[in-house]
N, C-alpha and C positions, 0 to 999 in steps of 0.2 A: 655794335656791328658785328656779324658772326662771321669770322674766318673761316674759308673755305679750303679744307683738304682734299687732297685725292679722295680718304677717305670719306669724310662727309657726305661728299659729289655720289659716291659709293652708298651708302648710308640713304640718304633720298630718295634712291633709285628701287635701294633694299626696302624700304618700309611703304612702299605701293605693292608691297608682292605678299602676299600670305605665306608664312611657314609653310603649308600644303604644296610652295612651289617647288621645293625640293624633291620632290615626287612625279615631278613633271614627266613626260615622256617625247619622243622626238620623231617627228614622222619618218626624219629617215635612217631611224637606228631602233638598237632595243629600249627598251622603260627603261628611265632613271630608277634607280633602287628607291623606295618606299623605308622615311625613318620615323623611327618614335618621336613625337611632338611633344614639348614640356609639359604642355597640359592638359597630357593624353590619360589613358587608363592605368595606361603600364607605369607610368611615374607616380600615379598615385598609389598603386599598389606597391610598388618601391617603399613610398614614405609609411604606410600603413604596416608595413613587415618592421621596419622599425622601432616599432611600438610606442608612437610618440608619447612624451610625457607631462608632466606639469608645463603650465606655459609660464612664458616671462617676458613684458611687455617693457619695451624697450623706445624710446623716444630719438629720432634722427632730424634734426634741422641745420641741413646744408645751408648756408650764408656767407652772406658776402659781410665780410666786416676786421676793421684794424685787427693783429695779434700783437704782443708783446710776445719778442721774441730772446728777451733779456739785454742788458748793457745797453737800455736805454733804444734799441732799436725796435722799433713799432712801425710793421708791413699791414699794407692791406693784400688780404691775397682770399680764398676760398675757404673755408673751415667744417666740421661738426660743432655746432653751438659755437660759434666762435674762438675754441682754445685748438691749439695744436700739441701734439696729437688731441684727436677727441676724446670723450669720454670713456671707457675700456666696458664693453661688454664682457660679463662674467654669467655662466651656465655650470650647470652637474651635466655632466655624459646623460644623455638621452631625455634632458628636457628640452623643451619647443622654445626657441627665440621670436618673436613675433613682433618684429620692427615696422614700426610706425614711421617713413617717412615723409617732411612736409618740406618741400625744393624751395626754398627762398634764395636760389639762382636766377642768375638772369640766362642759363641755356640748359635743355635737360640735363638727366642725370641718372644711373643706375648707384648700386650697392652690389659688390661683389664680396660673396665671404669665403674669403683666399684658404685654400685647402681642406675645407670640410666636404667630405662626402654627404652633400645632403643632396635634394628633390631638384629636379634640373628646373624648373619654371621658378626656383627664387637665385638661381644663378648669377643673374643681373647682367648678363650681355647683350648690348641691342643689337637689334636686328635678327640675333641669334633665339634668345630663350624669352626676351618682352620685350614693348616699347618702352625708350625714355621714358622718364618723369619729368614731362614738362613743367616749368616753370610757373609756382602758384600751385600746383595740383599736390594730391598726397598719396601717396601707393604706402602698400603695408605687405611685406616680406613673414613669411610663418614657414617654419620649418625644423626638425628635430637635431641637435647636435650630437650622432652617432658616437663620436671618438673622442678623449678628451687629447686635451694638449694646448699647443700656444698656434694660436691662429689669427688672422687681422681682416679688417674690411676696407676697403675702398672704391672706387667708383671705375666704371671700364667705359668711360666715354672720353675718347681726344687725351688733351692735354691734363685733365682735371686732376692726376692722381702726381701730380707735379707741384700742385698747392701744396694745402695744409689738408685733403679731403683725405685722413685714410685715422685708424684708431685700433687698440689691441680687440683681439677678441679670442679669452681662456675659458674651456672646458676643464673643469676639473671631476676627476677620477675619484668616486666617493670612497673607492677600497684601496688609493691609494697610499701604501704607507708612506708616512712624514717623516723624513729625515732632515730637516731642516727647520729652523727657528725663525728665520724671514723669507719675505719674497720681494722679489724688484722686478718689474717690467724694464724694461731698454728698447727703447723704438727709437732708431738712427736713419736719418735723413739726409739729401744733397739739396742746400737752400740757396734759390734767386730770387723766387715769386715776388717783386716790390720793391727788391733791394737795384738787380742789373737791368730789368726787365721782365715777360713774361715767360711762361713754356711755350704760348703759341708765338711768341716770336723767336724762340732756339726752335722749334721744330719749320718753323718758316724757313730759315737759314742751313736746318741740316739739310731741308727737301730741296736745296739748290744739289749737293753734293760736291764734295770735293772738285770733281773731275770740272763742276759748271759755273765755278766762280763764286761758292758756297766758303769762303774767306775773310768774310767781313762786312757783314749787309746787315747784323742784327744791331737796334739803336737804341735810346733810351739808355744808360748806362750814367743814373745817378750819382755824379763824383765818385764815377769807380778809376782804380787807378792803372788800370792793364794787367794787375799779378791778382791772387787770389788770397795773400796776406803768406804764403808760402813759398814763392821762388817759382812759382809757375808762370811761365811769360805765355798774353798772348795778345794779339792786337785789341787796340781799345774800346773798339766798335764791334765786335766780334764774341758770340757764345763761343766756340768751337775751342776747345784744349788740344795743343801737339802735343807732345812727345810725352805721352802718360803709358810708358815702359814701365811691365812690372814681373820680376822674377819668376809669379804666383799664376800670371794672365794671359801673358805676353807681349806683344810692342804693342797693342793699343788695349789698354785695359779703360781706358772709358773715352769720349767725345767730347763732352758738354763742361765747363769752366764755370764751379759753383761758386761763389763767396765765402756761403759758409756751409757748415756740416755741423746739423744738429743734433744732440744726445737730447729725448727724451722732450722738444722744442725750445732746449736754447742751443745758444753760441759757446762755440768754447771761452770767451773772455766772461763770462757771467754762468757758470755751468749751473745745473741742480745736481744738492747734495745729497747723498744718500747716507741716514746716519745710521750708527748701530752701535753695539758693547764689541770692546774686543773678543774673540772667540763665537761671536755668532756665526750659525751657520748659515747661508742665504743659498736660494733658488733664485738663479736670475733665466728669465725668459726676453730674450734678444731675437728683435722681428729690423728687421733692413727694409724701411718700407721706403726707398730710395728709388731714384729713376733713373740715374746711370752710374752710381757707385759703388761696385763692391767694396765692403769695409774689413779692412784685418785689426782686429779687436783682441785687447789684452788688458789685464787690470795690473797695472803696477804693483810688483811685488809680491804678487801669485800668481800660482798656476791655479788653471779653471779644470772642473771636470765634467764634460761633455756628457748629459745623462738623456740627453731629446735630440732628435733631429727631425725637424717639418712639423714637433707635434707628439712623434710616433718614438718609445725609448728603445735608446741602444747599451750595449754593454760599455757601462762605464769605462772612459778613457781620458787619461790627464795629459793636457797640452798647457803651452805659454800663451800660444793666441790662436783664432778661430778667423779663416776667412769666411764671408757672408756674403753671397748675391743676394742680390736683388729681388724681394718674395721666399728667403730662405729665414729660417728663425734655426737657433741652439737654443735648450738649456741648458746649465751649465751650475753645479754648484760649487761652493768654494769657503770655506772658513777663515775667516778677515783676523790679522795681524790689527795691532796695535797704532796706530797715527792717521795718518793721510794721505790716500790713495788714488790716483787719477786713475777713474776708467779709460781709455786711450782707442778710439777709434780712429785707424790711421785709413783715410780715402788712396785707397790701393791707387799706383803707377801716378796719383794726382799731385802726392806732396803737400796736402794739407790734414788738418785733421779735428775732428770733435772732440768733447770729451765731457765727462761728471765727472764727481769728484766723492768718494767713500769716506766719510769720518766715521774714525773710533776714537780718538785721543784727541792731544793738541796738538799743535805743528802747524809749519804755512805749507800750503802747498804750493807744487813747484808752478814753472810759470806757464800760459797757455800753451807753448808750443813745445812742450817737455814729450820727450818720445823715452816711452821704459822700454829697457832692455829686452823684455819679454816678447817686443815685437818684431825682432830680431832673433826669436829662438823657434823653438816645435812648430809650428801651424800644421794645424790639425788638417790631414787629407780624407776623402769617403774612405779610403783604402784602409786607415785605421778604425774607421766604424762594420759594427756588424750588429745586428735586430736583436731584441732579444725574443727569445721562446714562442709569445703570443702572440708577436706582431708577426712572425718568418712568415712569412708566403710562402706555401706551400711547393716541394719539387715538383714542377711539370715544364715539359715541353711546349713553347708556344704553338696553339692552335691556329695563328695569324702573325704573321709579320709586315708592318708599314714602313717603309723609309720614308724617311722624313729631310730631306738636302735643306741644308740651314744657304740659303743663295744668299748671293749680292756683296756687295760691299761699299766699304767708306767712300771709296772715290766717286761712284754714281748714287749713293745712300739709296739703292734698289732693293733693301730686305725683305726677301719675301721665304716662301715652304715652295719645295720644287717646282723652282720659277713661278710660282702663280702667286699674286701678294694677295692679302684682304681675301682669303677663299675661305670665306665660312658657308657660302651657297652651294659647295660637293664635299660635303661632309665624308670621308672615307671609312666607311661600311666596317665595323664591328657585328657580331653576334651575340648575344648574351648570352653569358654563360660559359664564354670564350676564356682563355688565356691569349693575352696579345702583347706581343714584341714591339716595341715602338724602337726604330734605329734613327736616331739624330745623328747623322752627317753634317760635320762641319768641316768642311776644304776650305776656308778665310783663313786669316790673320786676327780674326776679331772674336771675340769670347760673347756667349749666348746663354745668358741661365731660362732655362726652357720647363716652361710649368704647363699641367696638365689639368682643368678645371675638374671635380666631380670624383676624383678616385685619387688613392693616393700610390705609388707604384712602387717596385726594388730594383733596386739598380741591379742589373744582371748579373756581377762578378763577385758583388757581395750579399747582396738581398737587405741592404740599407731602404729602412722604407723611405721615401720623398714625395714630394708631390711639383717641388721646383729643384732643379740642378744643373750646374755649371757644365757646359759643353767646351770644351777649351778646343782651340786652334786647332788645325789637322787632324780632329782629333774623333771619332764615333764613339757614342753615349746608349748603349744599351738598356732599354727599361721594360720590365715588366710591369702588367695588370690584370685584375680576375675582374671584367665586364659583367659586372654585378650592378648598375646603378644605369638604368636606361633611361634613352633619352638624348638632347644636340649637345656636344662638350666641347667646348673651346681648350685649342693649344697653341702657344706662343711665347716669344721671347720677352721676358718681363722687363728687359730692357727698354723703357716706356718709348724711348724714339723708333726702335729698330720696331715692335711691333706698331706702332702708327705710321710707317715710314710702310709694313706690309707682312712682317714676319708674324703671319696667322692662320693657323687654320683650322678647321672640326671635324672632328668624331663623331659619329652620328650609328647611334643602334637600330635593324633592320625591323623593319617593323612586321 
């Protein structure tokens, strides 16, 4: 039986209307502005500038079916081919991905590939850039991976990106020098799917809202015991997390009450290890493909050095640990000591935590809930990163500036883009060719990491390139872009509840 959201109801309404209606006009006003369509001229001519390359054909089968999700715990919940994460897409910079997918769900589904500037018609937003992939049918995604770096995919319908549906996905840089001897992927998670219940029953509960008796109405809670195996109290029948204060966030750094927090698809009591010689050097690329977790991450016993940020490198910079919203990714290299080392993913303001575990030698290691010193020391801010050389965006003056009011709040759970939730139907008018100032406003209490589909941006004070970034409390997030890539672009809070709750909206280039 398919749960009905606001936005579904939305959704419905949206896919009787042709893209072309955004172009509508109004008898008793001017023409609605006219924008470029995904699978117009202009975006093909976009991907054609690009100089597509070799292809590389890629296999995706969305299913329903049990994971192992280690210590003996086996969930049914959504997957890629059944493992979690899915299988890792790998490309060279500017060869063509060309994904086969075949939906063995039971409700559509899209493929979004989180921070690549590519062709707006394989974006994978419904409503917005194609229809679902219904159920049983097979769609096939092509398109060129401009940039190299660390990038992931997932799906942008409902609840889905709350499963197990999401997987890495690296460009690699053929003239990039190698300074390093290994590599490690790190994909960190906040896990219920199977275990407390589902995500459409936490987003059922958040959509009550605080203010409306949104307390304690989510059910199904398998011998769970009301704490989160950490000291976090919360009622027994109930998703909803209080008091997740966090130094880094602030009083509410996240909503939702996970069980567990997976490194890499286990639990911290059964972690995966990652072996190596003492003195190797590794490249690890860390993707947060979580839905209400920012993670602060530290590996015991080193400091890490920050060499990527979104993808895009910065001038190297050495911290203890790295905070990570929600759709952000570090790389980070670091040269391993001698024994046994817990990676340490601590669920910011939550009080629990993930973790792997690094072997070089012998030793036991410590116990699940060992928290290293390191997560207690430096944490890395934007304010210590800066571009390097190729990546700088260039000095200019914005041509356009959008404010962007991050509205609503916890107690009515009303998120939306300047009071209007779910607007991807008045796309706010770009020019190609433009420089464009995007100003996120946030007047809440509540923390927003706000990603921008189709371009990747520089934060304003520093010129860090991003394509997702933390908007903290009271706080305005300035960002540059060169509207180069035409076409409908979705923007929202990658906080998976707040933008299904309404926190969305689009860009759209003039046609």
């Amino acid at each position: 039986m398919r749960t009905l959201t606001r936005r579904s109801v939305l959704r419905g309404t949206a896919a009787a209307l042709p893209l072309a209606s955004l172009a509508a006009c109004s008898e008793d006003g001017p023409a609605a502005p006219s924008f470029v369509a995904p699978d117009s001229e202009r975006v093909a001519a976009a991907e054609a500038a690009r100089n597509p390359g070799t292809v590389r054909e890629f296999h995706l089968d969305p299913v329903v079916a049990e994971v192992d999700l280690g210590g003996g715990l086996v969930v049914p919940t959504w997957s890629y081919g059944g493992t979690v994460p899915g299988a890792p897409i790998r490309v060279s910079r500017g060869e063509q991905v060309k994904a086969v997918v075949s939906n063995g769900l039971p409700a559509g589904t899209t493929v979004h590939w989180h921070g690549l500037q590519m062709r707006c018609d394989a974006d994978g937003v419904p409503d917005l850039t194609q229809d679902p992939i219904e159920p049983g049918a097979t769609y096939t995604y092509q398109f060129t991976a401009p940039d190299a770096g660390t990038y992931w995919f997932h799906p942008h319908m409902g609840t889905q990106l709350d499963r197990g549906l999401y997987a890495p996905l690296v460009v690699d840089d053929p003239d990039e020098a190698v300074t390093w001897d290994l590599e490690w992927t790190v994909v960190l998670d906040d896990w219920m799917d199977g275990v407390t219940g589902t995500p459409d029953d936490v987003l059922a509960e958040l959509a009550q809202g605080m203010g409306m008796g949104g307390t304690g109405s989510g059910g199904g809670h398998d011998g769970h015991d009301g704490h989160d195996g950490h000291g976090q109290a919360a009622t027994e029948d109930s998703f909803l997390l209080h008091g997740s204060e966090s130094d880094l966030l602030g009083a509410d750094a996240g909503d939702v009450r996970y069980p567990h927090h997976l490194v890499n698809g286990r639990i911290s009591a059964d972690p995966e290890v990652f072996a190596a010689e003492p003195g190797a050097r590794v490249r690890v690329r860390i993707i947060n493909a979580g839905s209400d977790t920012a993670y602060r991450l530290a590996l015991t016993g080193h400091r890490l050095t920050v060499t990527h940020a979104d993808g895009f490198p910065c001038a190297p910079v050495e911290t203890d640990a790295i905070l990570i919203g929600m759709g952000e990714r570090y790389d980070v290299q670091v040269t391993l000591a001698d024994g046994v080392f817990p990676l340490v993913a601590e669920a910011e303001g939550k009080g629990a935590r993930g973790r792997a575990l690094v072997r070089t030698g012998s030793g036991e290691a410590p116990a699940a809930d060992f928290a290293p010193a390191e997560l207690g020391g430096r944490v890395l801010t934007y304010a210590d990163l800066a571009p390097t050389d190729p990546v700088t965006l260039p000095a200019k003056e914005p041509d356009r500036t959008i404010d962007l009011e991050l509205t609503g709040s916890m107690m009515m759970f009303d998120w939306a883009i300047n009071g209007r939730p779910h607007d991807l139907g008045n796309p706010y008018p770009v020019e190609e060719g433009e420089r464009v100032r995007l100003r996120f406003i946030n007047g809440d209490a509540m923390w927003h990491p706000m990603h921008l589909h189709g371009h990747t941006f520089a934060l304003a004070d520093s010129g860090l390139r991003k394509d997702t970034a933390i908007v903290l409390p009271g706080q305005t997030l300035e960002v540059d872009f060169d509207a180069v890539n035409p076409g409908l672009w979705m923007v929202h809070c990658h906080n998976l509840y707040h933008g299904e709750a309404g926190m969305m909206a689009a860009l759209g280039y003039l046609a």
